[in-house]
VEXVEXMAR-228281 format. One record per residue (C-alpha): x, y, z negated; residue in three letters. Coordinates in steps of 0.1 Angstrom, whole numbers, padded with zeros to 4 digits, always signed. Example, Ala and Ser with C-alpha at 12.3 -4.5 7.8 and 13.67 -1.06 7.14 Angstrom:
BEGIN
+0123-0045-0078ALA +0137-0011-0071SER 
This chain:
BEGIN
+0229-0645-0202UNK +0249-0627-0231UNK +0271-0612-0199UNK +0243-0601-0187UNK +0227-0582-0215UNK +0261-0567-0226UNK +0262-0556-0191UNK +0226-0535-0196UNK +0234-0522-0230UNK +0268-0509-0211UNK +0251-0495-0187UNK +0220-0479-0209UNK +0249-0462-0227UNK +0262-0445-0192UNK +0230-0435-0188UNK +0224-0419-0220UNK +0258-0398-0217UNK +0248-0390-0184UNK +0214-0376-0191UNK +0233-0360-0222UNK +0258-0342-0197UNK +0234-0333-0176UNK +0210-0319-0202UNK +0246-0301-0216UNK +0252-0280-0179UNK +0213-0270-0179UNK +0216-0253-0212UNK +0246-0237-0203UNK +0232-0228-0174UNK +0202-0211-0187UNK +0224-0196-0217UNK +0245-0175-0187UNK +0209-0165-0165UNK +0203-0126-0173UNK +0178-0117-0200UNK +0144-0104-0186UNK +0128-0075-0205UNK +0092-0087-0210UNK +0070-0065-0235UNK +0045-0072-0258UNK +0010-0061-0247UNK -0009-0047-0274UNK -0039-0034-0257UNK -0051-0049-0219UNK -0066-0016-0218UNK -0036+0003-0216UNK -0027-0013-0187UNK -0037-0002-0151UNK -0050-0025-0124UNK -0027-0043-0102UNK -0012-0028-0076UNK +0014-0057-0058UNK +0038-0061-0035UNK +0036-0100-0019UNK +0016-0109-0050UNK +0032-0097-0075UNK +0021-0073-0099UNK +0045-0037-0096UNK +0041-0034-0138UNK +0057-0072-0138UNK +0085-0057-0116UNK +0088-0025-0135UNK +0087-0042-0168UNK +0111-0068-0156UNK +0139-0043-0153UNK +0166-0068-0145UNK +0201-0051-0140UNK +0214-0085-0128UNK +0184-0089-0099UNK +0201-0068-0069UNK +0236-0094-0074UNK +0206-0118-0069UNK +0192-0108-0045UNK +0222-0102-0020UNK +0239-0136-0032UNK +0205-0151-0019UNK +0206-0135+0012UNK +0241-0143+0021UNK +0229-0179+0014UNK +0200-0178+0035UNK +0219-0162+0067UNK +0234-0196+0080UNK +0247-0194+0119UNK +0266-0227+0116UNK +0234-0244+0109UNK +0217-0226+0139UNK +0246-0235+0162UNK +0244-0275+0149UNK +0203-0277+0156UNK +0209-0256+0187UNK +0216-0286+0210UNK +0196-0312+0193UNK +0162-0301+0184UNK +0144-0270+0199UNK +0117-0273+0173UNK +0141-0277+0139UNK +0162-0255+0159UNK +0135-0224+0163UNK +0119-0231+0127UNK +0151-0227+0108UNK +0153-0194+0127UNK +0119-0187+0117UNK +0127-0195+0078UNK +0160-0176+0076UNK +0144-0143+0090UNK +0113-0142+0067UNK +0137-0155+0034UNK +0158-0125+0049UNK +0125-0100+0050UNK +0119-0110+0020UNK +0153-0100+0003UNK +0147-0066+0025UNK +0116-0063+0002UNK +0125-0072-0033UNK +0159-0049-0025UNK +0133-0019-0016UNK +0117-0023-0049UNK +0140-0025-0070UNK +0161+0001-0058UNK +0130+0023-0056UNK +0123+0012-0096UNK +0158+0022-0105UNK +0157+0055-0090UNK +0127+0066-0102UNK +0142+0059-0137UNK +0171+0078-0131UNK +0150+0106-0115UNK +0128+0102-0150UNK +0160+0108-0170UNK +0174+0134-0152UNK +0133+0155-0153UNK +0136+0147-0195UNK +0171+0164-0197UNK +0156+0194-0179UNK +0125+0195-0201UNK +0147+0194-0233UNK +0169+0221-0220UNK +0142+0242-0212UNK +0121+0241-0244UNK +0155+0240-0261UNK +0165+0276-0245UNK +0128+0286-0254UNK +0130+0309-0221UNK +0121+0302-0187UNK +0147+0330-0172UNK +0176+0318-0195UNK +0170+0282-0185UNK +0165+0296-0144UNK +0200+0311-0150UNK +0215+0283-0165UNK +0203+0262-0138UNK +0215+0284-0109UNK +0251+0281-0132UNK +0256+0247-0130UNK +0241+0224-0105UNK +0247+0223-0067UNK +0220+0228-0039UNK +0227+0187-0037UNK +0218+0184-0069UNK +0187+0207-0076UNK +0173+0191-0046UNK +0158+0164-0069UNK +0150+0185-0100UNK +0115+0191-0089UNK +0100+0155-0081UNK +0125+0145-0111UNK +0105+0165-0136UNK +0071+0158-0121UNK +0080+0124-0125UNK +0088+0127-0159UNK +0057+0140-0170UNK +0040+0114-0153UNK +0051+0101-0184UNK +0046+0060-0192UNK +0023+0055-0164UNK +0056+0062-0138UNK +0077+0039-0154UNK +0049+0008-0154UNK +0046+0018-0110UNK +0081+0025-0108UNK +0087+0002-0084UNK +0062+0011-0056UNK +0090+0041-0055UNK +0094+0080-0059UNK +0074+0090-0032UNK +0042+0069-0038UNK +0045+0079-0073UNK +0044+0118-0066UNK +0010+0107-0040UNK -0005+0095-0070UNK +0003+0125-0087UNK -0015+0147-0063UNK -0041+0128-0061UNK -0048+0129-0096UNK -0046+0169-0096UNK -0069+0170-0065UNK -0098+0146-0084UNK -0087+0160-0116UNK -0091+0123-0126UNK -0086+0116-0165UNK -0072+0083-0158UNK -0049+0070-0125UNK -0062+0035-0139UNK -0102+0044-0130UNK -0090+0054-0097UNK -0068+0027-0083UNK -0095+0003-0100UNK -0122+0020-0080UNK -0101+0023-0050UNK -0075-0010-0047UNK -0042-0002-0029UNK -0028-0023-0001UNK -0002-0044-0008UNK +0031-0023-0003UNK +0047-0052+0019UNK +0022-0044+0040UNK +0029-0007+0040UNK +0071-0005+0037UNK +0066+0031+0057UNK +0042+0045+0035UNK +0019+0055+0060UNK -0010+0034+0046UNK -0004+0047+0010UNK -0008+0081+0019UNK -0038+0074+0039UNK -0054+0058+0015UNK -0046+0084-0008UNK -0064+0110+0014UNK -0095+0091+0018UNK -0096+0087-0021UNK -0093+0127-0025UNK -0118+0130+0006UNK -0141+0107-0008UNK -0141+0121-0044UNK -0146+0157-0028UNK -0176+0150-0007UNK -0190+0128-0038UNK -0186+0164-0059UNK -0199+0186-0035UNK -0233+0165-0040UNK -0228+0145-0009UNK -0233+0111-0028UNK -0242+0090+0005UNK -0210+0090+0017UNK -0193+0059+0021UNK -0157+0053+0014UNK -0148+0047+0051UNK -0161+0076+0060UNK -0144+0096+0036UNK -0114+0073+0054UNK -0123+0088+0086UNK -0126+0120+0079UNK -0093+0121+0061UNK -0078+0104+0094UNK -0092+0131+0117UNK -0075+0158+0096UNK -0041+0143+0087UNK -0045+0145+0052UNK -0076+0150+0028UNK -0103+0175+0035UNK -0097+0207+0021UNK -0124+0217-0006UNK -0134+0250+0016UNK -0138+0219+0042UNK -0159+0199+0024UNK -0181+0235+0013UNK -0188+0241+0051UNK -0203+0206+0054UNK -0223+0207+0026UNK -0238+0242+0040UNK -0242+0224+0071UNK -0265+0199+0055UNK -0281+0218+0038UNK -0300+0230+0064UNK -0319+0195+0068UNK -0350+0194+0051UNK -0345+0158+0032UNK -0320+0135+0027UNK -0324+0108+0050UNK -0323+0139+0080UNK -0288+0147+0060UNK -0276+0112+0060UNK -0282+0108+0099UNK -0264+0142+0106UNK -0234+0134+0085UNK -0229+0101+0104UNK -0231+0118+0135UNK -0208+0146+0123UNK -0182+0118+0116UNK -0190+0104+0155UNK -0183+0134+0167UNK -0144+0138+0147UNK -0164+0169+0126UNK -0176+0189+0159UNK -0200+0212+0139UNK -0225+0229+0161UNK -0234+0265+0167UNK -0244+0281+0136UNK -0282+0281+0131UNK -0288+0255+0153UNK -0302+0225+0135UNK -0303+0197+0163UNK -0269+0179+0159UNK -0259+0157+0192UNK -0227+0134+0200UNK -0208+0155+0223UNK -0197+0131+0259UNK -0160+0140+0260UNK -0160+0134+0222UNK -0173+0094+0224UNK -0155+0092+0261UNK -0123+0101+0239UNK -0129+0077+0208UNK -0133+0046+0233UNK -0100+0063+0251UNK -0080+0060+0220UNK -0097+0025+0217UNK -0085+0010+0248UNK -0052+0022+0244UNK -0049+0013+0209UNK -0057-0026+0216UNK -0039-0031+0248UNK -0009-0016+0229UNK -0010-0040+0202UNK +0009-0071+0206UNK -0017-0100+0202UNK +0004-0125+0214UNK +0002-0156+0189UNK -0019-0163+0164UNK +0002-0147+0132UNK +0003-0112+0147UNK -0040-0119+0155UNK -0046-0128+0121UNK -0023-0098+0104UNK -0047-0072+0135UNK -0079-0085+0119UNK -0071-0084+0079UNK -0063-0047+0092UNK -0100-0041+0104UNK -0131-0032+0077UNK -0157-0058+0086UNK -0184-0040+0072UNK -0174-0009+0097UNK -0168-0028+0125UNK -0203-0046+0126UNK -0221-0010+0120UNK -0199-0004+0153UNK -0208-0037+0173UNK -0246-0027+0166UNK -0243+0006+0177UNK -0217-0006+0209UNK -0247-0031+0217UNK -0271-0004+0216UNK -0253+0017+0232UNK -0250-0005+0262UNK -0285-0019+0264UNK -0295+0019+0271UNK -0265+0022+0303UNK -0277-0018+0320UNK -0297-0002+0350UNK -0334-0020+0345UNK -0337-0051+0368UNK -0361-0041+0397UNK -0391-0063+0400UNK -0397-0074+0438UNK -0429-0061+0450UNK -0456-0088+0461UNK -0463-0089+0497UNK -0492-0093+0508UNK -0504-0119+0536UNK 
């Protein structure tokens, strides 16, 4: 028995130094991981609305301006690409085999994204920099001719290529380097959309207006779109044309290829404003928007879909969904989350409506008489 308990006190000692050791490589561990800038928030208000990329906030990423994350990043990647592994499940299990290839390409995506935002983040910074040193130069020379020839001097067409966007996104000032990772080029959108509002605040807008997710949107297309339908919308709302919605400020700014132009937005308010109350306004906007902003002849009050207009929106239609690859049930859910539910069912009624009035009416049998 006295073997025996010398035996556990032994082997409660090995444990102890073992959970000591252990304990010992974490914290050295943790002492070599790269320190993550994290500021102190003062006031919430200061801070804009989220605007994310897979979830995550783009102030956390901006604020988080980790030198050490792109090493990260890549050493994760070469992890995740694993051939050998493929070529062992290859012969053995179809199903391990496929989901492993599954897992390896999405971990991959996913380094494709975090590498795309940070390396946006860090080169609006440097852009930032290199706008501040032209600012301080300039009020510095105290002339705008001395600091044009000083310019023309010293820098390269390669160089003054960026000095533009680098000084607008300098003056964007704080708000820039919170969003600096949704990248240069969706920075300068929100730029000109503020001028185009003349918004006080970018935080009211995007609050009013959410952004998608820029995973969802690595081209930029959906940005920019979205960014036209905010100025659209904000232009119609000034012009006094408070009824309309946002998506059809959306589809308006979709039928142009960028946001209505004010002198735009002028001729459809003139155009309504030859209806004699607002609910006769509201039903002649909506069919304006039908008809992809085919005004009519001028004095002529009665506003009609034109044939060839709604023969061409179900044209783009069909092409548009037999196009789109609906093959399994991840690419179906991503085409839905894409659709406006409220739009579509305004659509359905007016689809269902539409083809009540085409059904030819049943023809009743006439009675014979005996």
């Amino acid at each position: 028995m006295a073997k025996k308990m010398k035996t556990n006190k032994k082997s409660s000692r090995s444990s102890r130094e073992f959970q000591k050791t252990l304990a010992a490589k974490k914290a050295a561990k943790e002492k070599h991981q790269p320190t993550i800038l994290v500021p102190e928030v003062v006031d919430e208000q200061d801070f804009a609305p989220t605007m994310g990329m897979d979830g995550t906030a783009h102030t956390t990423i901006s604020f988080e301006r980790n030198i050490q994350y792109a090493p990260q990043v890549i050493r994760r990647a070469h992890k995740y690409f694993n051939l050998d592994k493929l070529n062992h499940l290859k012969g053995k299990n179809r199903s391990k085999y496929l989901g492993e290839a599954k897992q390896q390409v999405i971990d991959l995506c996913n380094c494709v994204e975090s590498m795309v935002a940070h390396t946006g983040m860090f080169l609006v910074h440097f852009l930032m920099d290199i706008g501040q040193i032209l600012n301080h130069v300039e009020s510095t020379m105290g002339s705008k001719s001395a600091y044009t020839e000083w310019k023309r001097r010293s820098f390269e067409n390669r160089h003054t290529r960026y000095f533009q966007q680098a000084r607008q996104l300098a003056n964007m000032g704080e708000f820039a380097m919170r969003y600096a990772s949704i990248g240069k080029n969706r920075l300068l959108e929100l730029d000109r959309m503020k001028n185009a509002v003349r918004a006080s605040s970018l935080n009211e807008i995007i609050a009013r207006h959410p952004f998608p997710d820029t995973t969802e949107d690595m081209k930029e297309v959906l940005w920019k779109e979205h960014i036209d339908a905010v100025v659209t919308y904000h232009r119609l709302e000034d012009a006094g044309i408070g009824f309309a919605e946002f998506d059809q400020a959306a589809l308006l700014a979709c039928y142009n290829r960028h946001a209505l132009e004010v002198k735009t937005v002028e001729k459809i308010q003139k155009f309504l404003d030859r209806f004699p109350n607002s609910d006769a306004k509201k039903s002649a906007f909506d069919i304006l928007i039908m008809d992809k902003m085919n005004f009519p002849r001028d004095g002529d009050e009665q506003i009609t879909v034109s044939r060839v207009s709604l023969d061409k929106i179900f044209a783009d239609f069909v092409i548009h969904f037999e196009s789109a690859n609906l093959s399994d049930k991840d690419s179906q859910k991503d085409y839905l989350s894409r659709i406006d539910e409220q739009l579509f069912n305004r659509a359905l009624k007016h689809m269902t409506t539409l083809s009540g009035m085409m059904k030819p009416k049943p023809k009743t049998k006439s009675k014979s008489v005996h």
